[in-house]
C-alpha positions, 0 to 999 in steps of 0.5 A: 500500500502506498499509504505505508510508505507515509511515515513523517512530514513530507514522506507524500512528496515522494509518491508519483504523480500518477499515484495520487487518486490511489493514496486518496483513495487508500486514505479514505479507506482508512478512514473510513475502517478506524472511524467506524470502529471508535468513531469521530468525525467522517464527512469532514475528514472524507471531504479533505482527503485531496485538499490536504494531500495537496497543501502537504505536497506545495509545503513543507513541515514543519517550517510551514504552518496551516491552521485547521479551523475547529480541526475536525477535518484534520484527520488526513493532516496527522495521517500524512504528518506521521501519525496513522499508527496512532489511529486505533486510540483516536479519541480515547484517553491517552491516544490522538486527539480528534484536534489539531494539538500543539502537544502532540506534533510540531505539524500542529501550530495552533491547536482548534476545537471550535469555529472561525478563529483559524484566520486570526490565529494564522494571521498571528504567526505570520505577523510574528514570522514578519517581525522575525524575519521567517518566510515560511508559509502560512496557511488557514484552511477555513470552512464556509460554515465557519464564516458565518462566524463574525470573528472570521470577517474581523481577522479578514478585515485585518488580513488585508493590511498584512505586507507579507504572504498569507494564504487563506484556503476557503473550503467550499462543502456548503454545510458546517454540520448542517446545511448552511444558512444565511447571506453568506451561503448565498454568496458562495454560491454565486462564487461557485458559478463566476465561470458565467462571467468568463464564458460571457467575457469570451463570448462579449469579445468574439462577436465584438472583434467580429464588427468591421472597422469599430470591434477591435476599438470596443474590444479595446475599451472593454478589456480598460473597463474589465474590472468594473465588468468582474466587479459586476459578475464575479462575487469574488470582489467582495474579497478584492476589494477589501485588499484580498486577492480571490483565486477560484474556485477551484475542483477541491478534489483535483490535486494537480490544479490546487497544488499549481494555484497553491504555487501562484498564491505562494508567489503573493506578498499579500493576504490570498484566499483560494476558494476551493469546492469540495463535497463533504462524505466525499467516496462514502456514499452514506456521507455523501447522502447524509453529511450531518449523520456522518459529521460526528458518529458513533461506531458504525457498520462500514458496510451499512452505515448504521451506527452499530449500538444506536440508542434505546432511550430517549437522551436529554436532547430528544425530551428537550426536543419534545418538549418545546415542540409542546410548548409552541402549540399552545403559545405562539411566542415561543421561538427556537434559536440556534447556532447551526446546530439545528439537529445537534441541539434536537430542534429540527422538528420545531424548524419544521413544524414552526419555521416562522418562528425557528432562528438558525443563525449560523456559527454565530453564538455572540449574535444568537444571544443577543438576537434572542435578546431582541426577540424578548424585547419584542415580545417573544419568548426564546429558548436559545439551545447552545452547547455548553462549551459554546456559549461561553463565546458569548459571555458578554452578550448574556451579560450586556444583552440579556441579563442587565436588560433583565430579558426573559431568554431561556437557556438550553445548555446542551453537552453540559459537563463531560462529553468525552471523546471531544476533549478539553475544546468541548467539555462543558465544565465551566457554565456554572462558574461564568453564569453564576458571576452574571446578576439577574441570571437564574440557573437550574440543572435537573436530576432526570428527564422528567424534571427537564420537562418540568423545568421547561415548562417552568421556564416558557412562563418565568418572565427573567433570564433562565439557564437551564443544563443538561448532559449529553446522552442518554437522559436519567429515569430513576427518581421519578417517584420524586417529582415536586412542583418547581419553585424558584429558588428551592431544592428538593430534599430526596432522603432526609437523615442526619449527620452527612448532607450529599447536596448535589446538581444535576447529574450528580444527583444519580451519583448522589445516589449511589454515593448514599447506597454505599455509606449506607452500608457502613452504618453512616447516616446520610440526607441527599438533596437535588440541588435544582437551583444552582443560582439562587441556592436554597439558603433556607435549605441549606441552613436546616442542614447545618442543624444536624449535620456534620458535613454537607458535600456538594456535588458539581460537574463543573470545575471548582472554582466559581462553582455551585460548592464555592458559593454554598460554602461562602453562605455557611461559613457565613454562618453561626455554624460548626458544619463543615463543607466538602466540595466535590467537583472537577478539577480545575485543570482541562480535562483531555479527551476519553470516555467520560466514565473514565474521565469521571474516576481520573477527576474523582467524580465516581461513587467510589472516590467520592465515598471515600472522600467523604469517610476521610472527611467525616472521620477528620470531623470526628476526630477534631 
């Protein structure tokens, strides 16, 4: 196999030029057999397959430097950088990263995990390569999905004022991980059909030249007046005139034709954007037909495309889905609003069945916030459904737009906690700590599916800012024999005893749980209470169990610091009190990428850990 002579950096400048559509062709393979079995990202990977092997023969690595934007497409980049045999622990704790990282290759020089900051990254290293003197190329490989990004158009705009060379790859595939929406979508589809403004200019010239005497006059003027004929016909002027050269678009799956453009962009001392169209799924017909389906999956039949294990019982994703679906028949305010995240966050049905009322902004979460803030202002009543790790992009927007204004915008926070394979770009561990800073924002985790509903419901008629989080995946069902009506501000006490209080948020609370069943054993007396609000917490609640307990744990997913235990220890050392406070919770470090029971037991998030905790610390109690 040719894909076996690949061992390091630049090894593919040693295949023949006849051979490259049968590496294509082998990497896709390859591709498609390792996903399958641990899962990852699939159409992106399959869609770059030519693009990659062509940047990687026009450069050199490490000297030169691409910067993957989110870097879920760079599977081919660490196959063709030495890194193939690492493949069987992709996404799996201790292995490769589904990232680029800077950690782990010199080929990475920028490490990505959410959109549109690759121009700006890049920009950086070529204008410190400027300063240093270095004339390395520098290249950023951005999707058109991630320019829907406004932090794509602000490195752009700074782009044109760099005095060196610096290559911007636009990779065309019309979809982020849905289909693409907005002005820009439309944009790029006039570009992918500016061949019309060569055929007409063509054509323009061979009748003209044919008039007697006055043609080649005409001709003359015409090719004077040509830029203001490009400027009417080409969308690429947009690029041009903010001081941009726009080359393409090009075939993104014809390697001779990009690695010769790539060569003319080299040759630039300016900002260049090369548009290339690729087709996302590209050689797997089930990624071709279903991209999203394929963009991130889970293990997988290769021959059938069906996911191997698929899910039995509905995820917290599918009852928040549900659930808005019933809330909008009976209230006609009710809005979705979400960043290009349509099926990922459950609400393609809602766009369906309520499309006047359902806002895909694209991968803008700043101007999904404080549209949603608009909306509410008018009237409306939005649910803005955003993974966790996301909407910490647009922390000032909650603040400035939403919550100072006192708007009553609901939160869906999706992915909240630990997700896993993903890594520390995706982990949803600090929603808690940057939405309790915020005054005038309310927080509420639920224990199970039922209480999601419950709090939704809640939320459709509670008239100030709510965030509402849950994690990813299946959705808990025990504990539905406990099911309180929801008051603002107060938890739910579960089992009441004495001595050791397991006050515990969200998913925590099934933890909680177990953590009773196993002290139980031991003879040890043990209250547990859902949290519910994480902010406001129960103070009143909080300050009875002081009165016969020893020790009050709380339990987070979330990382410690500016966490649910931080503020309820503030409140009872407030107090006139002997109780002591054992925080329980991630710690503040970024938790890499691995199946999120392990990455429970490696941060002490496990029944076991915590329960031995707990007999230290009450044990030290005992003793004091």
């Amino acid at each position: 196999m040719l894909l076996d002579n690949i061992k390091a950096p630049n090894d593919i400048k040693e295949i023949k030029k006849e051979d490259y559509s049968l590496l294509a062709e082998e990497i896709r393979e390859f591709l498609i057999e390792k996903i399958s079995e641990c899962g990852g990202h699939l159409a992106s990977n399959l869609g770059v397959v030519e693009l990659t092997m062509a940047l990687h023969l026009s450069l050199t690595m490490p000297e030169d430097k691409i910067v993957w934007d989110v870097g879920h497409q760079s599977y081919t980049h660490k196959i063709l950088t030495g890194r193939k045999n690492e493949f069987n622990k992709l996404r799996t704790y201790g292995g490769i990263s589904g990232f680029p990282k800077r950690r782990e290759s010199e080929c990475d020089p920028f490490g990505t995990g959410h959109s549109s900051t690759s121009v700006s990254a890049a920009l950086g290293i070529a204008s410190g390569f400027l300063i240093n003197g270095n004339n390395s190329t520098v290249v950023a490989v951005i999707g058109d999905g991630a320019f829907t990004g406004g932090m794509a158009y602000e490195a752009l705009n700074n782009a044109a004022q760099l005095k060196r060379n610096f290559i911007i790859i636009l990779n065309d595939n019309n979809m982020s991980i849905s289909e693409n929406v907005g002005g820009f979508s439309s944009y790029l589809s006039k570009l992918r059909t500016a061949e019309v403004y060569t055929d007409l200019k063509s054509g323009v010239k061979n009748t003209l030249n044919k008039i007697p005497v006055v043609g080649e006059k005409i001709v003359h003027h015409v090719d004077k007046t040509k830029n203001s004929l490009k400027q009417l016909m080409v969308p690429g002027m947009f690029f041009e005139n903010m001081g941009i050269t726009y080359l393409g678009p090009i075939d993104g799956h014809n390697i001779t034709q990009m690695v010769k453009v790539f060569g003319e962009a080299k040759k630039l001392d300016h900002a260049v954007i090369v548009h290339v169209v690729t087709q996302k799924g590209k050689g797997y017909s089930y990624a071709e037909k279903k991209p999203a389906k394929f963009h991130g999956i889970e293990p997988f039949d290769k021959n059938t495309g069906e996911v191997l294990h698929p899910k039995k019982k509905s995820s917290y994703t599918d009852i928040f889905s549900r659930t808005i679906l019933n809330l909008a028949k009976n209230n006609n305010k009710i809005a979705a609003i979400t960043a290009a995240m349509a099926d990922g966050t459950g609400l393609t049905k809602f766009a369906r069945q309520y499309p006047e009322r359902f806002f895909d902004v694209g991968i803008a979460e700043q101007h999904a916030v404080t549209f949603s803030a608009g909306l509410a202002a008018s009237g409306m009543k939005p649910y803005v459904a955003i993974y966790s790790s996301f909407l910490q992009r647009a922390y000032d927007q909650i603040l400035h737009d939403v919550c100072i204004q006192d708007l009553p915008v609901v939160f869906a926070i999706d992915r909240a906690g630990l997700v896993g394979g993903d890594g520390e770009t995706h982990q949803g561990i600090f929603d808690l700590s940057y939405l309790n800073s915020i005054p005038n924002m309310s927080v509420f985790a639920p224990k199970n599916g039922y209480e999601l509903a419950d709090i939704l419901k809640y939320a459709s008629y509670y008239e100030g800012p709510l965030a509402i989080r849950y994690p990813r995946g299946e959705a808990y069902q025990g504990l539905k024999e406990f099911r309180a009506p929801i008051i603002y501000g107060k938890s739910e006490v579960l089992y009441k005893e004495k001595d050791i209080a397991l006050l515990a948020v969200g998913s925590m609370v099934e933890t909680a749980v177990e953590v009773r069943k196993l002290l139980k054993k031991l003879n040890y007396r043990v209250s547990v209470i859902n949290a519910r609000f994480v902010k406001p917490i129960d103070e009143s609640c909080i300050e009875q169990l002081t009165e016969d307990h020893r020790l009050i744990v709380t339990m987070e997913e979330n990382v410690l610091n500016g966490g649910f235990g931080g503020v309820v220890t503030r409140f009872v050392n407030g107090l006139d009190t002997k109780t002591k406070i054992l925080n329980i919770g991630v710690p503040n470090f970024y938790l890499e990428h691995g199946s999120v029971s392990l990455l429970r037991r490696e941060c002490g998030l496990d029944a076991e850990t915590i329960k031995k905790r707990i007999i230290r610390k009450y044990q030290e109690i005992r003793n004091e």
